[in-house]
Steps between C-alpha positions, in 0.01 A plus 500: 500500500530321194752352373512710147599808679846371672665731288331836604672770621296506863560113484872561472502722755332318733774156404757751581432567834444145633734252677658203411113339621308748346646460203530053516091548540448701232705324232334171656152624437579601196671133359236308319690174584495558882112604512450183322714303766297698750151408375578101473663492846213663697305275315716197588532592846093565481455136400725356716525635874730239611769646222366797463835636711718250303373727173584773661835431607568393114383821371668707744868324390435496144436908515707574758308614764447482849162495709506717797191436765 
C-alpha cells in the first residue's frame, strides 16, 4: 500500500487491530529516514561480506530492533 493512504479509514482499521509488532513494522515501513538506513546498509553489508553482520548489528541498535533466525 502506499504510503499516501495511511490515513484511510480501512488503513486505520487495519493499525487498530495489530500488536505492539504489527504496529513497530508498519510505522517502520512507513519512516522515510529508516528506509533510507535500510537501503545503505544492505548495500554496505552487500559490499562488504566480512562486515556485512557488523552493519547489521549497527542498524539493528540504532532502530531498536532485534533479529530473530
Amino acid at each position: 500500500m502506499p504510503n499516501q493512504y495511511w490515513r484511510s479509514p480501512e488503513t486505520v482499521r487495519s493499525l487498530n487491530g495489530l500488536g505492539r509488532s504489527g504496529f513497530a513494522v508498519e510505522f517502520l515501513r512507513r519512516n522515510a529516514a529508516y528506509r533510507r538506513d535500510y537501503a545503505q546498509t544492505r548495500r554496505r553489508s552487500t559490499r562488504d561480506s566480512t562486515n556485512g553482520s557488523a552493519a547489521w548489528a549497527v542498524f539493528a541498535r540504532q532502530w531498536g530492533l532485534r533479529f530473530r533466525p
